[in-house]
Gaussian input, Z-matrix of N, CA and C with variables (Angstrom, degrees):
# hf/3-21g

backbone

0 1
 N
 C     1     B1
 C     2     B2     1     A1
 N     3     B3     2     A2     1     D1
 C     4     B4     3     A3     2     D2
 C     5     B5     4     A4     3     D3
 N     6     B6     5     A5     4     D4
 C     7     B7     6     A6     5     D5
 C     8     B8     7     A7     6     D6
 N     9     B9     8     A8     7     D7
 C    10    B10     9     A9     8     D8
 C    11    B11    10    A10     9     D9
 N    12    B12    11    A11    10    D10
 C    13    B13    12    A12    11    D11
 C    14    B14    13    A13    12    D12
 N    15    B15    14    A14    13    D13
 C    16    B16    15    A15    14    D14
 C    17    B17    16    A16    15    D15
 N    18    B18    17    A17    16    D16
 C    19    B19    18    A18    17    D17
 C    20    B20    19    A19    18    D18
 N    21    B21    20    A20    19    D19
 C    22    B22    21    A21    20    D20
 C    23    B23    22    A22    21    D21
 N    24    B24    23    A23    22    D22
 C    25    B25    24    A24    23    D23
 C    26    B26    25    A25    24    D24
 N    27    B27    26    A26    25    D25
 C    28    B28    27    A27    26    D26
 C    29    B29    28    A28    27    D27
 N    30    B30    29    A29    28    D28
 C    31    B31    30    A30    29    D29
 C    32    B32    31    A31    30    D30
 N    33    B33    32    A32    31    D31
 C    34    B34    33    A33    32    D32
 C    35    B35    34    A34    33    D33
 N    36    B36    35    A35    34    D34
 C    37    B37    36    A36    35    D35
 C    38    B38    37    A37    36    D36
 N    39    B39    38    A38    37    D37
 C    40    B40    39    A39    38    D38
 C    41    B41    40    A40    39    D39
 N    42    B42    41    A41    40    D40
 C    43    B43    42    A42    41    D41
 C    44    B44    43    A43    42    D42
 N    45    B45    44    A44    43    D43
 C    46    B46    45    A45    44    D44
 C    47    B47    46    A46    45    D45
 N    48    B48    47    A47    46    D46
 C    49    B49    48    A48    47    D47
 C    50    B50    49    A49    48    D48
 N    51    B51    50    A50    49    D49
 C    52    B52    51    A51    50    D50
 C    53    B53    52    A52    51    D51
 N    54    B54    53    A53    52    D52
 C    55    B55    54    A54    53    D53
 C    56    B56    55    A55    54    D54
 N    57    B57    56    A56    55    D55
 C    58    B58    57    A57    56    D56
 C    59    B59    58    A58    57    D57
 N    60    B60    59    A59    58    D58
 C    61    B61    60    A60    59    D59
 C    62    B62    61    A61    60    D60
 N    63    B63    62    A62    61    D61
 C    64    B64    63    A63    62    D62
 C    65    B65    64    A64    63    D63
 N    66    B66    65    A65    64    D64
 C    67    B67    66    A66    65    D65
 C    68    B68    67    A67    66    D66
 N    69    B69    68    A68    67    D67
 C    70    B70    69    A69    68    D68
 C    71    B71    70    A70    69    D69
 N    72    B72    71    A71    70    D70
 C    73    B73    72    A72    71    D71
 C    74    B74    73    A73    72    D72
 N    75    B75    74    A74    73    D73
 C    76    B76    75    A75    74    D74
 C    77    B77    76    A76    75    D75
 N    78    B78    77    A77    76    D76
 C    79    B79    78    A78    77    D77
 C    80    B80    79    A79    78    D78
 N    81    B81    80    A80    79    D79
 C    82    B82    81    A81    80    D80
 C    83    B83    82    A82    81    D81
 N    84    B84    83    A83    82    D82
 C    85    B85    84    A84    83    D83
 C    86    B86    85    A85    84    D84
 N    87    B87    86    A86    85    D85
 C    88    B88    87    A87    86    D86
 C    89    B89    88    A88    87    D87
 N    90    B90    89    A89    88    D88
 C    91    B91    90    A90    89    D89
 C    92    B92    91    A91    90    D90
 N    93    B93    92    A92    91    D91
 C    94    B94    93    A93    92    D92
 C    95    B95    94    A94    93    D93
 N    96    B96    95    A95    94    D94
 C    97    B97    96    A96    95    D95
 C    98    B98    97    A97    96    D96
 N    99    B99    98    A98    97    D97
 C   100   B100    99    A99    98    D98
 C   101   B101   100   A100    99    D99
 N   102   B102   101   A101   100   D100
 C   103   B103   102   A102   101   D101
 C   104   B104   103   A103   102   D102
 N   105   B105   104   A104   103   D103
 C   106   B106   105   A105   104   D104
 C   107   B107   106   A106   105   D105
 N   108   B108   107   A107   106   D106
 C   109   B109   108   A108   107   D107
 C   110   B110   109   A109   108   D108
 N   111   B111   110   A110   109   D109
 C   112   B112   111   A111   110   D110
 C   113   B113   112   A112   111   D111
 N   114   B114   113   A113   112   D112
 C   115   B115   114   A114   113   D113
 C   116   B116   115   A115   114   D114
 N   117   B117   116   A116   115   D115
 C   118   B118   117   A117   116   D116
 C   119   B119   118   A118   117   D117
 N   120   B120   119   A119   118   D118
 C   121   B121   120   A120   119   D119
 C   122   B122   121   A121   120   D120
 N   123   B123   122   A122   121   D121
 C   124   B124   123   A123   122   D122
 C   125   B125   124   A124   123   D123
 N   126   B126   125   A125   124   D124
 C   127   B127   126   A126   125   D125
 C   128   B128   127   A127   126   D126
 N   129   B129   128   A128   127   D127
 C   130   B130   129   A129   128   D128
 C   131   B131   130   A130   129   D129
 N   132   B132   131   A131   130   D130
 C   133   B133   132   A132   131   D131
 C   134   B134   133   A133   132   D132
 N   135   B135   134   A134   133   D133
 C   136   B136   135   A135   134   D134
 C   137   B137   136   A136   135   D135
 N   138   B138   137   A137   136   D136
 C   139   B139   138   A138   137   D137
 C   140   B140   139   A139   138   D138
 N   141   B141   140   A140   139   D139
 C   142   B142   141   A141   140   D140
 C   143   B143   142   A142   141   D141
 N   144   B144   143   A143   142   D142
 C   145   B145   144   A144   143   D143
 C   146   B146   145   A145   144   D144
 N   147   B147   146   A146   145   D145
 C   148   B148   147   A147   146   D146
 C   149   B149   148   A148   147   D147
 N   150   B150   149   A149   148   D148
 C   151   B151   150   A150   149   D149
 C   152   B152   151   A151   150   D150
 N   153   B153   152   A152   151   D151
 C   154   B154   153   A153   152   D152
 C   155   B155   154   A154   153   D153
 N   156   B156   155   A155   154   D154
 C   157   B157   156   A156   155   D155
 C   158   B158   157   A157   156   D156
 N   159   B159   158   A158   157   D157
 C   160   B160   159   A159   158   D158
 C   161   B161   160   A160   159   D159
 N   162   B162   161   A161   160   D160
 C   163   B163   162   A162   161   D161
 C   164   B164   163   A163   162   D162
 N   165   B165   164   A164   163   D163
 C   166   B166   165   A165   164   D164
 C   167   B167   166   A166   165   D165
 N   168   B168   167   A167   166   D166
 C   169   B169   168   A168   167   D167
 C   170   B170   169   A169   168   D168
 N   171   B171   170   A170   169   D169
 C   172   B172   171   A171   170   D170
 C   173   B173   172   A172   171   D171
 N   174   B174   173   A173   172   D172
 C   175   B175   174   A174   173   D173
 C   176   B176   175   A175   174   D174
 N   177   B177   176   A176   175   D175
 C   178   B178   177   A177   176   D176
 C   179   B179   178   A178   177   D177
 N   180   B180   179   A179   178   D178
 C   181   B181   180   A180   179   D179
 C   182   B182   181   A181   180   D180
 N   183   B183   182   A182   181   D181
 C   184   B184   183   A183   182   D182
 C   185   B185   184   A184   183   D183
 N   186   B186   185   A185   184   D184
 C   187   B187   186   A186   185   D185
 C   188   B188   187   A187   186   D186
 N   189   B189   188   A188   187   D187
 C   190   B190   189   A189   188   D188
 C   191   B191   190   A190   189   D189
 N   192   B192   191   A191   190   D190
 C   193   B193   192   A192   191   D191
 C   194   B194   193   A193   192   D192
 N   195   B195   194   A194   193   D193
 C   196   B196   195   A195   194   D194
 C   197   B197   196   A196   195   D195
 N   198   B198   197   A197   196   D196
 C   199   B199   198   A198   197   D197
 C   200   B200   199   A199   198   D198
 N   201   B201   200   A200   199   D199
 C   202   B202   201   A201   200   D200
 C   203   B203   202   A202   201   D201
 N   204   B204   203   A203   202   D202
 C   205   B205   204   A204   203   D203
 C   206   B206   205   A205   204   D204
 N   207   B207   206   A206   205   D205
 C   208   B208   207   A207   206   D206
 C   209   B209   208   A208   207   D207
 N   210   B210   209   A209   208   D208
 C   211   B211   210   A210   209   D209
 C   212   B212   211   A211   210   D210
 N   213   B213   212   A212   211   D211
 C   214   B214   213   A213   212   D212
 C   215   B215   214   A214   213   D213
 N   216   B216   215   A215   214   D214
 C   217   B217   216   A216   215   D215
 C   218   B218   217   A217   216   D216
 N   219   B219   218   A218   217   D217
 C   220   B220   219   A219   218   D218
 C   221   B221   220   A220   219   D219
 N   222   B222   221   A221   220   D220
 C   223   B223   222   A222   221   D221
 C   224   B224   223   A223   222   D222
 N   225   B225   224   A224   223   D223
 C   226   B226   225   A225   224   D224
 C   227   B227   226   A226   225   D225
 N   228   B228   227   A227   226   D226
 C   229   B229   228   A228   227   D227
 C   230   B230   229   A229   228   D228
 N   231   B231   230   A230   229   D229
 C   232   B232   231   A231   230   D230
 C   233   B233   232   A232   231   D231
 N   234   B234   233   A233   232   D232
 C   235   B235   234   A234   233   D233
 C   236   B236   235   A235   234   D234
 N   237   B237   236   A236   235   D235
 C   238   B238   237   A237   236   D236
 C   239   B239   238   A238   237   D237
 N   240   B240   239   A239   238   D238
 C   241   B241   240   A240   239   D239
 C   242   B242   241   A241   240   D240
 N   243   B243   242   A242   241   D241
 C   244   B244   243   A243   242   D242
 C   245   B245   244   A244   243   D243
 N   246   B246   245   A245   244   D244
 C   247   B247   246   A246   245   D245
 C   248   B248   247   A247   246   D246
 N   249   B249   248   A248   247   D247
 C   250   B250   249   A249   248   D248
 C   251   B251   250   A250   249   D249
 N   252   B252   251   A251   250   D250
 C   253   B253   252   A252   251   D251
 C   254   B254   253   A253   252   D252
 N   255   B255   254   A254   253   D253
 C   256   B256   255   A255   254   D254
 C   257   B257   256   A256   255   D255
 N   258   B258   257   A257   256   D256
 C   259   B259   258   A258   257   D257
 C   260   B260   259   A259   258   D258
 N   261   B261   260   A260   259   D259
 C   262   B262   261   A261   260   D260
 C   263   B263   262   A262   261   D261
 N   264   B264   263   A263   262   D262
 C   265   B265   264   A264   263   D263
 C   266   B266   265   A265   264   D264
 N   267   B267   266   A266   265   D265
 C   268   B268   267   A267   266   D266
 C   269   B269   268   A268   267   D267
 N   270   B270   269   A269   268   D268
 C   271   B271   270   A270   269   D269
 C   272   B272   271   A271   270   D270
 N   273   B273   272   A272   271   D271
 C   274   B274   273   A273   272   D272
 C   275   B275   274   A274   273   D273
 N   276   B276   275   A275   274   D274
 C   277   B277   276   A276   275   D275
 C   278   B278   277   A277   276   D276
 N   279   B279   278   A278   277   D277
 C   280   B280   279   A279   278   D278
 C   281   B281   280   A280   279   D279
 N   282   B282   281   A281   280   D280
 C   283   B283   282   A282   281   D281
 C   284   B284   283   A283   282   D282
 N   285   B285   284   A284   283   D283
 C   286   B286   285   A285   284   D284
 C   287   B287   286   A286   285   D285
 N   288   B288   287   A287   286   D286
 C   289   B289   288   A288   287   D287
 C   290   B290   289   A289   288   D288
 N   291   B291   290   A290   289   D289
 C   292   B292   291   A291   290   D290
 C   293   B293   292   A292   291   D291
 N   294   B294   293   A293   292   D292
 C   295   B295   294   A294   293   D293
 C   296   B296   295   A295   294   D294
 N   297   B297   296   A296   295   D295
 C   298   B298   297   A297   296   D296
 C   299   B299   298   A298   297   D297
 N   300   B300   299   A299   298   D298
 C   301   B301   300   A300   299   D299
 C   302   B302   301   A301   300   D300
 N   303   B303   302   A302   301   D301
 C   304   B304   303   A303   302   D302
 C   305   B305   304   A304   303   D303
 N   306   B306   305   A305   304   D304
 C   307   B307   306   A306   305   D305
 C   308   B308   307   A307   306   D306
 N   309   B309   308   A308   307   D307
 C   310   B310   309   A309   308   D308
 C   311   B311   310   A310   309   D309
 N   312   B312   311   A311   310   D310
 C   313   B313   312   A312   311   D311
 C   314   B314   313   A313   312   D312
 N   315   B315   314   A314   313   D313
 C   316   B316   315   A315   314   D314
 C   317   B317   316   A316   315   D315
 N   318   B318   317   A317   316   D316
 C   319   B319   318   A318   317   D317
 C   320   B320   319   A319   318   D318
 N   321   B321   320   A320   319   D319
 C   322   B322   321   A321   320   D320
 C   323   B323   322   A322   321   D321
 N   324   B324   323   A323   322   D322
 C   325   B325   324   A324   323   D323
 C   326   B326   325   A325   324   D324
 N   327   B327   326   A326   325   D325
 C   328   B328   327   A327   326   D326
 C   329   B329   328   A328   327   D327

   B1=1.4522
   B2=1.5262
   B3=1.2373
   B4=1.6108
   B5=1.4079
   B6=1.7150
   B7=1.5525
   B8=1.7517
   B9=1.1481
   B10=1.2962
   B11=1.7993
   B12=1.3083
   B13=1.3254
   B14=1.6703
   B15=1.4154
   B16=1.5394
   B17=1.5772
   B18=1.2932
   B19=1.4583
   B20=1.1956
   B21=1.4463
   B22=1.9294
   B23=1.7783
   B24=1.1524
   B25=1.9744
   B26=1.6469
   B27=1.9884
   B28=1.5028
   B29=1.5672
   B30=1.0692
   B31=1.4380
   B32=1.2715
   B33=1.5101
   B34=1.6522
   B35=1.5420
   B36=1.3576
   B37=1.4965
   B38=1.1161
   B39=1.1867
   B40=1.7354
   B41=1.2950
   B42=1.6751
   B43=1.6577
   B44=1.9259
   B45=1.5515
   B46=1.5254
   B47=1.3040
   B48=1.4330
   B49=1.2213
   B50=1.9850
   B51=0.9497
   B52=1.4192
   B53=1.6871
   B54=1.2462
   B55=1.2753
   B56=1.7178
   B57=1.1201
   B58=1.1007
   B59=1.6882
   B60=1.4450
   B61=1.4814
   B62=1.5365
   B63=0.8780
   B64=2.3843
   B65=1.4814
   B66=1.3252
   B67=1.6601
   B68=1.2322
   B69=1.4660
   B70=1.4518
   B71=1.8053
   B72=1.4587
   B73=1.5567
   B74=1.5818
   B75=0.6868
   B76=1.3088
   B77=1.8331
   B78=1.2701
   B79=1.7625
   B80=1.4245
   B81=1.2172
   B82=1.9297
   B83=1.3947
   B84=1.4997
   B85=1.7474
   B86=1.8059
   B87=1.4592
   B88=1.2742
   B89=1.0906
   B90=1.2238
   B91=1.1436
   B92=1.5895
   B93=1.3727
   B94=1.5166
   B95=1.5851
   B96=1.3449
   B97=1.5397
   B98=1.4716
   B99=1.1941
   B100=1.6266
   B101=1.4415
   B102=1.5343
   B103=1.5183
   B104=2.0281
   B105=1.1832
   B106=1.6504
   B107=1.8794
   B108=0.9732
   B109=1.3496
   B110=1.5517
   B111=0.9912
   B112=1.6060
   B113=1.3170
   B114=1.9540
   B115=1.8433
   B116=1.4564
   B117=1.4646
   B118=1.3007
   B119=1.7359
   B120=1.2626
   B121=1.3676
   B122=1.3092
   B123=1.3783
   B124=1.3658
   B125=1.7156
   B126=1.0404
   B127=1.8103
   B128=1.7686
   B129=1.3338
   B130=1.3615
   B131=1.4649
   B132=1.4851
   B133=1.4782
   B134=1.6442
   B135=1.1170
   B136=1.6132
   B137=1.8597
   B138=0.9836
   B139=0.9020
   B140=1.8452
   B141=1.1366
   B142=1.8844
   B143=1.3866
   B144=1.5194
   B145=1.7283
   B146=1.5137
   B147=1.6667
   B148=1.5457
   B149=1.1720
   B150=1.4116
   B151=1.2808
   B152=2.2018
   B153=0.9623
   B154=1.5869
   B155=1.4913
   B156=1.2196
   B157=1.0577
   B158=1.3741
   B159=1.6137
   B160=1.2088
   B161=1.5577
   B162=1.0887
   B163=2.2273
   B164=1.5723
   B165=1.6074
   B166=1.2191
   B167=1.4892
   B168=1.4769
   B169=1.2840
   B170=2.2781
   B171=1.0994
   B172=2.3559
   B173=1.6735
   B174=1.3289
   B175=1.9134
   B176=1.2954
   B177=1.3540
   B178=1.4981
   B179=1.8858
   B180=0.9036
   B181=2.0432
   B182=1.7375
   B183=1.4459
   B184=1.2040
   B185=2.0660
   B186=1.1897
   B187=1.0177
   B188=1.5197
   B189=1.4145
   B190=1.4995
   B191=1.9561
   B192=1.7335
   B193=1.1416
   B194=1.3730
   B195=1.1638
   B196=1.6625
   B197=1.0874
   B198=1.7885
   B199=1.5219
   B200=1.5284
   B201=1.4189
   B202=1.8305
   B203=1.7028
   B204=1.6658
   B205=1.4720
   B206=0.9945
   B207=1.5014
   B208=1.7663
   B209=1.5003
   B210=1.6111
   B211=1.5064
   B212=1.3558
   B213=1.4995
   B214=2.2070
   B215=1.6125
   B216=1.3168
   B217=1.3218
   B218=1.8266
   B219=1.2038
   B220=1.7767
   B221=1.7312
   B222=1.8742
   B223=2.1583
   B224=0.9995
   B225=1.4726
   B226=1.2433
   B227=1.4730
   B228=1.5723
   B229=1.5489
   B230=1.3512
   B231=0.9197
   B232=1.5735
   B233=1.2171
   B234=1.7394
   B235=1.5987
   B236=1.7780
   B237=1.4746
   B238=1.2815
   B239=1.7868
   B240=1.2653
   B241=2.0803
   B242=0.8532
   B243=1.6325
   B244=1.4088
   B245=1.7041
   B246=1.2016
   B247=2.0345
   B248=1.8582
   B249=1.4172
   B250=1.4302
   B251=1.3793
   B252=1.6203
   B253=1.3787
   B254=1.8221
   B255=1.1452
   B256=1.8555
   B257=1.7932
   B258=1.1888
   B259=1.9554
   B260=2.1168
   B261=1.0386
   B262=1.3732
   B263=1.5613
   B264=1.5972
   B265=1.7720
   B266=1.6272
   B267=1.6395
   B268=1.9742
   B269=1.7235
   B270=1.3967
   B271=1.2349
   B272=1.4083
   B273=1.2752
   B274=1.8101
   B275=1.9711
   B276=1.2975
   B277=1.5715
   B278=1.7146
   B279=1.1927
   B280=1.4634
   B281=1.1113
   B282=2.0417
   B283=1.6705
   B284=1.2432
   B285=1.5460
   B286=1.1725
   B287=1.6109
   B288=1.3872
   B289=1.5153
   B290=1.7945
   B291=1.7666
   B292=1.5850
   B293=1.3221
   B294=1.3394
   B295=1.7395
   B296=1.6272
   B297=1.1142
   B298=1.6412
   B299=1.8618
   B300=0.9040
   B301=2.0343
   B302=1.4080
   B303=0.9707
   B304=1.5324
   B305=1.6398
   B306=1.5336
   B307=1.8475
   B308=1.8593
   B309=1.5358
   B310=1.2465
   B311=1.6588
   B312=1.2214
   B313=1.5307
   B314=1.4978
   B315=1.1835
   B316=1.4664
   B317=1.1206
   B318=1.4503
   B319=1.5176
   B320=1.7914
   B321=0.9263
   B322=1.0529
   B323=1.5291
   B324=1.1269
   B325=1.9593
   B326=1.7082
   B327=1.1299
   B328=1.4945
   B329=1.4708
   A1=110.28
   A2=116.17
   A3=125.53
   A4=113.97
   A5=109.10
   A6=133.45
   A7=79.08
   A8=130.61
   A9=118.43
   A10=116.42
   A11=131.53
   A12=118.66
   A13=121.43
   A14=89.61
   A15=84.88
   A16=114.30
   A17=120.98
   A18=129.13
   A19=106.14
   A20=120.37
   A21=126.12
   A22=95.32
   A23=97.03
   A24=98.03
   A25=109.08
   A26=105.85
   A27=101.88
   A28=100.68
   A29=126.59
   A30=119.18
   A31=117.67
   A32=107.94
   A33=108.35
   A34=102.12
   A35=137.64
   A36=126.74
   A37=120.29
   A38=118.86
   A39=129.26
   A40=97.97
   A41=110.27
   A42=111.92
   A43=101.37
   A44=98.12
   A45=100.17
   A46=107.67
   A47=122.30
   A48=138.84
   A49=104.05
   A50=126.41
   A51=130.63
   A52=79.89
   A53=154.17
   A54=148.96
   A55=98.47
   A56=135.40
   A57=137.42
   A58=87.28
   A59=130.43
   A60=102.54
   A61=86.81
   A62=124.71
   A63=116.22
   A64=77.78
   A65=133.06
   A66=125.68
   A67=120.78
   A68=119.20
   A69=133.83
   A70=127.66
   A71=84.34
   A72=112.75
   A73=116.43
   A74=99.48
   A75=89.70
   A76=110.55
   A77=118.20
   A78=108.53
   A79=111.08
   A80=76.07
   A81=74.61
   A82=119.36
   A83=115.10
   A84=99.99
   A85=110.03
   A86=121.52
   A87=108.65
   A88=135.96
   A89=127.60
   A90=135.74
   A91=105.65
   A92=123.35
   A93=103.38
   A94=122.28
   A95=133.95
   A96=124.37
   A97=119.01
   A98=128.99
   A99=129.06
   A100=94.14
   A101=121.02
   A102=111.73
   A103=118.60
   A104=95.99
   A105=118.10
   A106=100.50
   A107=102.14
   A108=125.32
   A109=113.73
   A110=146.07
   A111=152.75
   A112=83.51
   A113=92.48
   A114=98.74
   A115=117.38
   A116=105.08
   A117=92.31
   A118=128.70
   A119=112.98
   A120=130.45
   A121=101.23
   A122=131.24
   A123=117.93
   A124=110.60
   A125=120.47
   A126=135.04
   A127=98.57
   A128=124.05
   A129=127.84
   A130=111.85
   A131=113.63
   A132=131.23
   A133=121.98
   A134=99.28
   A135=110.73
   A136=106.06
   A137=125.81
   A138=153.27
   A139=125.40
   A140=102.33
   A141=91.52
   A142=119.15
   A143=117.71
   A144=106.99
   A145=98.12
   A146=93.18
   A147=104.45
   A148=110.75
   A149=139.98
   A150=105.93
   A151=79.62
   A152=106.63
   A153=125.36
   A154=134.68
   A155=127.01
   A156=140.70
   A157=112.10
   A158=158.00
   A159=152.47
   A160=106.12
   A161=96.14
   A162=113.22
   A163=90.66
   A164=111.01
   A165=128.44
   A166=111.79
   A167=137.19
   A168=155.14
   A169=107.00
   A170=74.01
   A171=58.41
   A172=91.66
   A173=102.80
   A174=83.15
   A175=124.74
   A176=112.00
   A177=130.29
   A178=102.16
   A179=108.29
   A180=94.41
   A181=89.17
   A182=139.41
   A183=117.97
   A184=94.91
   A185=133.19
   A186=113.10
   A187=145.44
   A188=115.09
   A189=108.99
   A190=76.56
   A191=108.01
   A192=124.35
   A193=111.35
   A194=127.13
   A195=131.47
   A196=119.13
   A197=112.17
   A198=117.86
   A199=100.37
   A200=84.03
   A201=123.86
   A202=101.34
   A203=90.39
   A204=111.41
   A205=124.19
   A206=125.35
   A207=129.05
   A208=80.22
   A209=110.03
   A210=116.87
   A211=113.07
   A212=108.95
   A213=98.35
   A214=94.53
   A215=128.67
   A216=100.20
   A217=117.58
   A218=109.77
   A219=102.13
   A220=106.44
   A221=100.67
   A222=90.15
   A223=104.58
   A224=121.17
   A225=132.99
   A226=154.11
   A227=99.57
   A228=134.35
   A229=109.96
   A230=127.69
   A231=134.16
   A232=96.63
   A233=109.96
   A234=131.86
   A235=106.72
   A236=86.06
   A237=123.00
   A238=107.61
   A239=89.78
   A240=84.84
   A241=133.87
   A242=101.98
   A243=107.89
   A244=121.94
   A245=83.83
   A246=101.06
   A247=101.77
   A248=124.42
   A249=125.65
   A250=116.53
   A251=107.43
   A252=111.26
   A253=94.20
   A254=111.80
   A255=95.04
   A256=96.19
   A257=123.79
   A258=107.83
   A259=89.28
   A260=128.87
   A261=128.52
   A262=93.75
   A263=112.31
   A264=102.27
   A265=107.61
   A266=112.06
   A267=101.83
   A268=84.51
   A269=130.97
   A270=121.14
   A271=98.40
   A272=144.15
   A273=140.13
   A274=70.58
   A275=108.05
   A276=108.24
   A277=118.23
   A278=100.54
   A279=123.15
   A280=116.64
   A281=112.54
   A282=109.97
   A283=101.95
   A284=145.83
   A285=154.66
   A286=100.56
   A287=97.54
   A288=108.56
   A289=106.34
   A290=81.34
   A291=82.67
   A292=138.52
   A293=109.43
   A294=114.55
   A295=104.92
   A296=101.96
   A297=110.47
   A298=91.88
   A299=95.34
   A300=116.07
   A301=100.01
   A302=125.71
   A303=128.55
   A304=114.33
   A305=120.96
   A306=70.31
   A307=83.10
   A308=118.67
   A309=139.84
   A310=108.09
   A311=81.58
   A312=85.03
   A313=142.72
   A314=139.75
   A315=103.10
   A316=123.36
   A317=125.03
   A318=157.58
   A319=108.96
   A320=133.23
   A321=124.49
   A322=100.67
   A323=115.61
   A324=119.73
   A325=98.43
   A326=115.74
   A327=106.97
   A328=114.49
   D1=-47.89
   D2=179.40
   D3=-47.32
   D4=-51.17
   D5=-170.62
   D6=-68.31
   D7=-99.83
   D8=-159.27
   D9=-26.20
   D10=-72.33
   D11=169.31
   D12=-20.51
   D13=-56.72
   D14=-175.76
   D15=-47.33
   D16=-63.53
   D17=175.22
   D18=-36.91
   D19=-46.14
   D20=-164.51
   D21=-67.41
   D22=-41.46
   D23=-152.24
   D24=-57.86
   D25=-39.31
   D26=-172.76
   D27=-89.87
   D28=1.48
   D29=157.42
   D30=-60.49
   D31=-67.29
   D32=-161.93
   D33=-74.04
   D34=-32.62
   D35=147.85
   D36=-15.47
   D37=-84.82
   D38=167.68
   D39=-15.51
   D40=-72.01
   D41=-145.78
   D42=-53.45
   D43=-56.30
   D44=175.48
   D45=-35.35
   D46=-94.13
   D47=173.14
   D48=-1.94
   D49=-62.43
   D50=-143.62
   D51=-105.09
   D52=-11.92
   D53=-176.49
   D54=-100.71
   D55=-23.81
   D56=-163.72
   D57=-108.70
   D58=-26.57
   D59=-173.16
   D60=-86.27
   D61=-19.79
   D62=-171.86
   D63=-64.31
   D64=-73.08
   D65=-167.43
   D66=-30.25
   D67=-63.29
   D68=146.16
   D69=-1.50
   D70=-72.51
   D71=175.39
   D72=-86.31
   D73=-13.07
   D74=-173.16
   D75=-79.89
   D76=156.65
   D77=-169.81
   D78=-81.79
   D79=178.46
   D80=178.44
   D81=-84.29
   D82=172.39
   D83=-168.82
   D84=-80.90
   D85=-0.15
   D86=147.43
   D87=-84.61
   D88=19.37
   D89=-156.42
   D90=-120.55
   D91=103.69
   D92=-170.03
   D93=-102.53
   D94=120.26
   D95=-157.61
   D96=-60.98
   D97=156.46
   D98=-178.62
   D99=-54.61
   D100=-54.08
   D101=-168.72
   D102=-59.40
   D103=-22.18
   D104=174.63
   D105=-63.63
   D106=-69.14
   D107=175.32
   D108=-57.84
   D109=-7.82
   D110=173.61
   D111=-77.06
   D112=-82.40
   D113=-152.30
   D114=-62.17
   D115=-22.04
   D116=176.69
   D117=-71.93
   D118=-18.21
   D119=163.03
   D120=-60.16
   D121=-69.51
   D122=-152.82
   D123=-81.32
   D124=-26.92
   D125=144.91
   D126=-27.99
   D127=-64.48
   D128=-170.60
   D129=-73.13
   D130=-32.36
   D131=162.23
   D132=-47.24
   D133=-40.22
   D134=-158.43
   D135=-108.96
   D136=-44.41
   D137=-170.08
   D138=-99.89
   D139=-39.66
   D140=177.06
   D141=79.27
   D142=17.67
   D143=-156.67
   D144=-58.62
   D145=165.31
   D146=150.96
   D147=-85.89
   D148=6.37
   D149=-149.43
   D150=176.45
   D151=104.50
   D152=169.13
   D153=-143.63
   D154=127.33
   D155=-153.86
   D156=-141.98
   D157=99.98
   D158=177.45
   D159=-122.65
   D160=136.22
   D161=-162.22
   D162=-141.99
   D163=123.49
   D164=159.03
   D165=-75.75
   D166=80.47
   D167=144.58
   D168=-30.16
   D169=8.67
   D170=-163.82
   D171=-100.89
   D172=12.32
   D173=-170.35
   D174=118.93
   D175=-37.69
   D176=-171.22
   D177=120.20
   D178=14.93
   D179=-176.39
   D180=-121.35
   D181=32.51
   D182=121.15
   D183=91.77
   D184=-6.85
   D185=157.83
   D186=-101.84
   D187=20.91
   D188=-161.97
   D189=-161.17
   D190=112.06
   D191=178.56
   D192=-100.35
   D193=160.39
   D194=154.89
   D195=-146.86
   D196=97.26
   D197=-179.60
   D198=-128.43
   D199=136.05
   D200=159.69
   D201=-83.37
   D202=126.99
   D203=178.25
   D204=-148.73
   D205=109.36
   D206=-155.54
   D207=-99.77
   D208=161.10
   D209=-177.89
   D210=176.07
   D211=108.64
   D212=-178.56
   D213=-59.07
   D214=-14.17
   D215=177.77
   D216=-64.89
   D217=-21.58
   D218=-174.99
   D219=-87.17
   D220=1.89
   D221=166.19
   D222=-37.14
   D223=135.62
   D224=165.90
   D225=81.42
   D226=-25.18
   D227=179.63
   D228=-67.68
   D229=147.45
   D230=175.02
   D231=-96.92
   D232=151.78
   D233=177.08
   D234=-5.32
   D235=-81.26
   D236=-162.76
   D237=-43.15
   D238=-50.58
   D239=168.96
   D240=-73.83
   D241=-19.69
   D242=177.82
   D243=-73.66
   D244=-42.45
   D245=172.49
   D246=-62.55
   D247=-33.41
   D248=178.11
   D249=-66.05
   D250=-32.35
   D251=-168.34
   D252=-88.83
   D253=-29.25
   D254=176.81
   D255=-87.87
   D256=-31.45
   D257=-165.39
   D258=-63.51
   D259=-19.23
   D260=-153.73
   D261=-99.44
   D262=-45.42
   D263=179.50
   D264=-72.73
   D265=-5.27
   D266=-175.06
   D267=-115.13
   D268=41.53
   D269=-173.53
   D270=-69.58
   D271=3.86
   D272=-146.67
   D273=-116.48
   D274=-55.79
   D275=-145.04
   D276=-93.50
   D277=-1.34
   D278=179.64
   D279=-52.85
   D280=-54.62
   D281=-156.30
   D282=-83.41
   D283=15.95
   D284=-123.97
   D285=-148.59
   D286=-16.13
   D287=-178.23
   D288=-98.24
   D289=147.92
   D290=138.97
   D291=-107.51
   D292=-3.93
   D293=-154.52
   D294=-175.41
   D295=139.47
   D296=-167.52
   D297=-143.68
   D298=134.11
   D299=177.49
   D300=-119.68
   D301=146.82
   D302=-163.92
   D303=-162.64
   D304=76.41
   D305=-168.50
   D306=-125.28
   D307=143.18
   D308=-144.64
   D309=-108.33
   D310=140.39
   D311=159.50
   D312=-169.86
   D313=118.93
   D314=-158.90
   D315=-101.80
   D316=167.97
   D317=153.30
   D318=24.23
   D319=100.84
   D320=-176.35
   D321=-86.44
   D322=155.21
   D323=173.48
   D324=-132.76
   D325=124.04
   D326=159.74
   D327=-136.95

């Protein structure tokens, strides 16, 4: 039991340790990253939203995004196309990822 702790303890150290330096490092929330700033251009490129937003969630190292994206392009589309039609416009920036959050919606008119 002891021998196991031991192994557990300098693990989860690390993890703290190395989760608190991404906090550290990571920019401030005015501050928006080049990788923030790519997709969110080509999102505005491709698409037309009313309404876009892309936030590097990984820490600051650029793999795990979460953007809100209003768009008459997703009238009508189910989930699934809709997430196809953005994984296909970041097809350059995708394999580079780990994790993409997405949740869609379009254009309201009233």
């Amino acid at each position: 039991m002891l021998s196991l702790s031991r192994r557990l303890l300098p693990t989860v150290t690390r993890r703290t340790f190395t989760a608190s330096a991404l906090r550290l490092n990571a920019p401030s929330s005015n501050e928006q990253l080049d990788g923030e700033r790519l997709i969110e251009s080509k999102l505005v490129e491709k698409f037309s939203p009313c309404q876009v937003k892309v936030q590097d969630v990984s820490g600051g190292c650029g793999t795990f995004y979460a953007i809100n994206i209003s768009s008459p392009a997703f009238a009508g589309l189910s989930v699934v196309k809709q997430h196809r039609l953005v994984t296909d416009a970041l097809k350059e920036e995708v394999p580079g990822m780990h994790g993409l959050q997405v949740p869609y919606d379009s254009c309201r008119t009233t």
